[in-house]
Rosetta silent file (secondary structure, phi, psi, omega in degrees, C-alpha in Angstrom):
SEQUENCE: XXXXXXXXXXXXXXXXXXXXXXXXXXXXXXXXXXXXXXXXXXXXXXXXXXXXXXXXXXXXXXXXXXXXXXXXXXXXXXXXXXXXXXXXXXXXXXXXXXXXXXXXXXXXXXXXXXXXX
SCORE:     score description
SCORE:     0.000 S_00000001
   1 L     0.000  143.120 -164.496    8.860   -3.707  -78.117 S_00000001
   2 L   -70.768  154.762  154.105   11.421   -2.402  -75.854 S_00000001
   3 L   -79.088  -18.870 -154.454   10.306   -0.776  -72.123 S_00000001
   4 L   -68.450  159.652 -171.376   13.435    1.217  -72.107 S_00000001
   5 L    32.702   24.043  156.114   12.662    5.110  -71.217 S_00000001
   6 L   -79.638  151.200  179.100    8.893    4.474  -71.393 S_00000001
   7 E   -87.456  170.873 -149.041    6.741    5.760  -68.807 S_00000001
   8 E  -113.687  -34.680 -157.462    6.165    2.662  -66.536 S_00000001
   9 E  -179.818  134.087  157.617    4.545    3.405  -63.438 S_00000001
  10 E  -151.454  137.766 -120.336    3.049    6.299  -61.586 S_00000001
  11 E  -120.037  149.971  156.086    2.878    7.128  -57.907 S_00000001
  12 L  -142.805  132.121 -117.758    0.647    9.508  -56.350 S_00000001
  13 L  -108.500  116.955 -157.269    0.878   11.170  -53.590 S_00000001
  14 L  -130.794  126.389  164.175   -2.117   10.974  -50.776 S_00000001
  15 L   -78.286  -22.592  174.245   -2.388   12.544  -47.178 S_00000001
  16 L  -136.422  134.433 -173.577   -4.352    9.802  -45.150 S_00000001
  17 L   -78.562  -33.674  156.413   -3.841    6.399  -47.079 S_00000001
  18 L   -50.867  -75.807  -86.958   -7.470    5.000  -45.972 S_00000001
  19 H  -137.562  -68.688 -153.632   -9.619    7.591  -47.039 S_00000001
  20 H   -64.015  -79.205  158.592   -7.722    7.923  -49.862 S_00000001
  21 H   -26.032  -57.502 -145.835   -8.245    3.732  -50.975 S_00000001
  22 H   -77.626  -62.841  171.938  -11.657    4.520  -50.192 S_00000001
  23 H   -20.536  -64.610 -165.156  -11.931    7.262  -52.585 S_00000001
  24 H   -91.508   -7.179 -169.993  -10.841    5.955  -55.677 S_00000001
  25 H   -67.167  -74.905  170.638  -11.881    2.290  -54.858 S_00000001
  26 H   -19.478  -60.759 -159.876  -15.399    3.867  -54.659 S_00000001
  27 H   -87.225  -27.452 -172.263  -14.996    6.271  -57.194 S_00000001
  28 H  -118.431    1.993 -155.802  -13.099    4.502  -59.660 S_00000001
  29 L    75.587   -8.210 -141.817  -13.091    0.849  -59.179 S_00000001
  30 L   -87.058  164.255 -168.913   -9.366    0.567  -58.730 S_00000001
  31 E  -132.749  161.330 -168.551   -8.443   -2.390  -55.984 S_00000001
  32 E  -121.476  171.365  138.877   -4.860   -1.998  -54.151 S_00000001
  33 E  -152.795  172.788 -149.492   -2.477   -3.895  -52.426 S_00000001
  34 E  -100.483  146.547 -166.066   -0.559   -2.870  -49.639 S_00000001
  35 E  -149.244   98.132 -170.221    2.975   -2.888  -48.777 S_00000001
  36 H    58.013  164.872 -175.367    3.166   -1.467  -45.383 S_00000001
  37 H   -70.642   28.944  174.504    0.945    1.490  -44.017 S_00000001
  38 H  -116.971  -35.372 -173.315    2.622    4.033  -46.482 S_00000001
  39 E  -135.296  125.220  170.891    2.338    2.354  -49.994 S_00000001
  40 E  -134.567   94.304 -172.777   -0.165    0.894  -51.952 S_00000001
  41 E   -62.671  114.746 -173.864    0.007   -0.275  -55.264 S_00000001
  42 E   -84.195  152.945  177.098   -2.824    0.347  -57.516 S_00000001
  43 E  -146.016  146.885 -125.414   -4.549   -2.185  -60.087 S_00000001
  44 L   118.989  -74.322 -178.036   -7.183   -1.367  -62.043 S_00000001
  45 L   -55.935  -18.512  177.151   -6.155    1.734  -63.194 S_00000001
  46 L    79.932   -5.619  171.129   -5.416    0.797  -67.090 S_00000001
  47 L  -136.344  147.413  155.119   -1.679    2.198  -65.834 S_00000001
  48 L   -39.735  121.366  173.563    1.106    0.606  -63.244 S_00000001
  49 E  -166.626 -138.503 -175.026    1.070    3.042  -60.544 S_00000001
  50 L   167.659  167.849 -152.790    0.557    3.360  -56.555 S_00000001
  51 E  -126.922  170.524  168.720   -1.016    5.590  -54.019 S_00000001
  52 E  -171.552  118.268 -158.981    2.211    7.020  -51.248 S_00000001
  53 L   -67.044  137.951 -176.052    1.468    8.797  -48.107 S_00000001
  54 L   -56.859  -79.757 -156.239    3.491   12.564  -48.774 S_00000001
  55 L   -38.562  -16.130  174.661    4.560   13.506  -45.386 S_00000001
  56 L  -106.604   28.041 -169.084    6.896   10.213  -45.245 S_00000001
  57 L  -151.016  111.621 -177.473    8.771   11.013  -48.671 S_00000001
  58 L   -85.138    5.310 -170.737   10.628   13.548  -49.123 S_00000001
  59 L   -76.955  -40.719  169.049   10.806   12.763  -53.102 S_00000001
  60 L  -113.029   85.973 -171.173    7.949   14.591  -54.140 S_00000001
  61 L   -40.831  -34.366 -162.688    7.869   17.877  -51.991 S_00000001
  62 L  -114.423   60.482 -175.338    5.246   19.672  -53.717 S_00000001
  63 L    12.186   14.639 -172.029    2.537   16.804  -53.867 S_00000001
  64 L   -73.399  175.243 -162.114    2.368   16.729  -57.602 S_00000001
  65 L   -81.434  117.462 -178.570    1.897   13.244  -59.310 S_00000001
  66 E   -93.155  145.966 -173.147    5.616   11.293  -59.957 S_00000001
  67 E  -107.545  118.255 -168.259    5.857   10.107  -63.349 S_00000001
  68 E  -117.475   96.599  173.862    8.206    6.683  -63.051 S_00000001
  69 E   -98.276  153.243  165.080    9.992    5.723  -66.381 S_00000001
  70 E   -93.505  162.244 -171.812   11.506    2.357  -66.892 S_00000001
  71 L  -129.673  113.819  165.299   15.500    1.754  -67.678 S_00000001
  72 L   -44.937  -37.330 -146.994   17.325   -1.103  -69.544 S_00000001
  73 L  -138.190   85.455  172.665   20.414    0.382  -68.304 S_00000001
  74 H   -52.890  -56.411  169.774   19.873    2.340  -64.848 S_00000001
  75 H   -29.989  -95.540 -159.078   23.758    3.591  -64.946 S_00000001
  76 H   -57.088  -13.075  161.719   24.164    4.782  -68.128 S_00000001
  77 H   -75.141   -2.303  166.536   20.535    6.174  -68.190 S_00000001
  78 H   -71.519  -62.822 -177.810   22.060    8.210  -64.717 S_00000001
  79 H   -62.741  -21.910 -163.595   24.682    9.265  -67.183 S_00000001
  80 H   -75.276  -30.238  141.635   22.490   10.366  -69.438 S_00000001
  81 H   -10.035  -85.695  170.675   21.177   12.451  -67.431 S_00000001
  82 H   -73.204  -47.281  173.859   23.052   14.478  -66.035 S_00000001
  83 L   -88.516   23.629  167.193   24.654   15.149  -68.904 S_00000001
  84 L   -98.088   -9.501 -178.242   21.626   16.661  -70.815 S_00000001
  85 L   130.983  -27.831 -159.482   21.439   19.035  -67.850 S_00000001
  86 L   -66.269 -179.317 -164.599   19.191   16.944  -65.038 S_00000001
  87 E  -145.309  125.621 -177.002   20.015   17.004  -61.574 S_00000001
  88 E   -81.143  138.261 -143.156   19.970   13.902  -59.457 S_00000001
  89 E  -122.702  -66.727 -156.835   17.264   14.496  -56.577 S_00000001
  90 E  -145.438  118.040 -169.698   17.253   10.970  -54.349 S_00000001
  91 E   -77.020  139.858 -151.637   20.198    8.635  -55.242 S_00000001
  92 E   -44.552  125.982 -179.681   20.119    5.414  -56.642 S_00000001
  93 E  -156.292  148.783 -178.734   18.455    3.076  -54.054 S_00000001
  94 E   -93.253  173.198  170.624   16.815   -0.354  -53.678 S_00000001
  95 E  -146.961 -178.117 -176.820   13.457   -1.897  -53.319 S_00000001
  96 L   -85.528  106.097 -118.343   11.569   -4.784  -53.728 S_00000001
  97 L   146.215  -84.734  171.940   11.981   -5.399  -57.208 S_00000001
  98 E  -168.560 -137.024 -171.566   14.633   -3.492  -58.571 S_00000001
  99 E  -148.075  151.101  170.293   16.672   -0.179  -57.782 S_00000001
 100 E  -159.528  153.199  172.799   15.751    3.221  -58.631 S_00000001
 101 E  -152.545  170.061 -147.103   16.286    7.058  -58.420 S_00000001
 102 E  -116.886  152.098  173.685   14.981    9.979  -58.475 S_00000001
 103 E  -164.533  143.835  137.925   15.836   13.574  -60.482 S_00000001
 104 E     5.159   94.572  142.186   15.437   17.060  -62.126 S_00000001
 105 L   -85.889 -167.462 -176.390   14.915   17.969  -65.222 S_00000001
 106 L   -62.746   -7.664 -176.821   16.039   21.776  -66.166 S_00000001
 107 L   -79.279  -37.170 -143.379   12.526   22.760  -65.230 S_00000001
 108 L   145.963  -81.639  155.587   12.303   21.580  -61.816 S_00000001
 109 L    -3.777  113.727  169.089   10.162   18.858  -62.729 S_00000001
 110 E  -113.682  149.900 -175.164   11.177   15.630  -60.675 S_00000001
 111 E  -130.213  132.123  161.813   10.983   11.928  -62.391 S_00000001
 112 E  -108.550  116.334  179.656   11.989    8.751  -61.142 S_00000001
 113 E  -115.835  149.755 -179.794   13.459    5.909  -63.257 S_00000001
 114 E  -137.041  163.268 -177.508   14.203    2.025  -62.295 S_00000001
 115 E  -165.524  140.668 -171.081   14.947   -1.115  -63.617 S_00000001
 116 L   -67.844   12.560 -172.723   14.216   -4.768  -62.674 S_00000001
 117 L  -125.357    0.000    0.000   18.460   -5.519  -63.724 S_00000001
């Protein structure tokens, strides 16, 4: 079954990155692992996802929860995009991994999609 436009991964957004580990490790079982003092990828969780200190990301301003879809086709899912109305937010960029970016839909509502190609 295909990945394309499923959600994928989802990041959430924490003010002290310890305390926070501690929290759900505690509360929830989940075990992390860390990729610099800013990001921590959770496992565990029954979903792909990661913990990401706010105050150094300007992607999700209003500390809600980012919802991360995967892309066969990052471009043309870019294209796709925009031309349903969406608004590109944080511009295609890479990481270790793949490449990804972030955007609008007509609500508001920001999403980030990426792909390992």
């Amino acid at each position: 079954m295909s990945q394309h436009h499923k959600i994928n991964y989802i990041e959430i957004p924490v003010k002290a990155m310890a305390s926070s580990k501690a929290f759900f490790r505690k509360v929830f079982g989940w075990e992390f692992v860390d990729y610099g003092d800013d990001y921590a990828a959770i496992t565990g969780a029954g979903i792909d996802g990661g913990l990401f200190v706010s105050e150094n990301y300007v992607a999700v301003e209003n500390g809600s929860v980012l919802l991360v879809l995967y892309s066969d086709d990052l471009v043309q899912s870019q294209k796709d995009i925009e031309a349903a109305g969406g608004k590109i937010k944080v511009p295609t960029f890479e990481f270790p991994g793949g490449k990804r970016f972030h955007f609008c839909d007509r609500n508001g509502n920001e999403y980030a999609i990426w792909s390992d190609k």
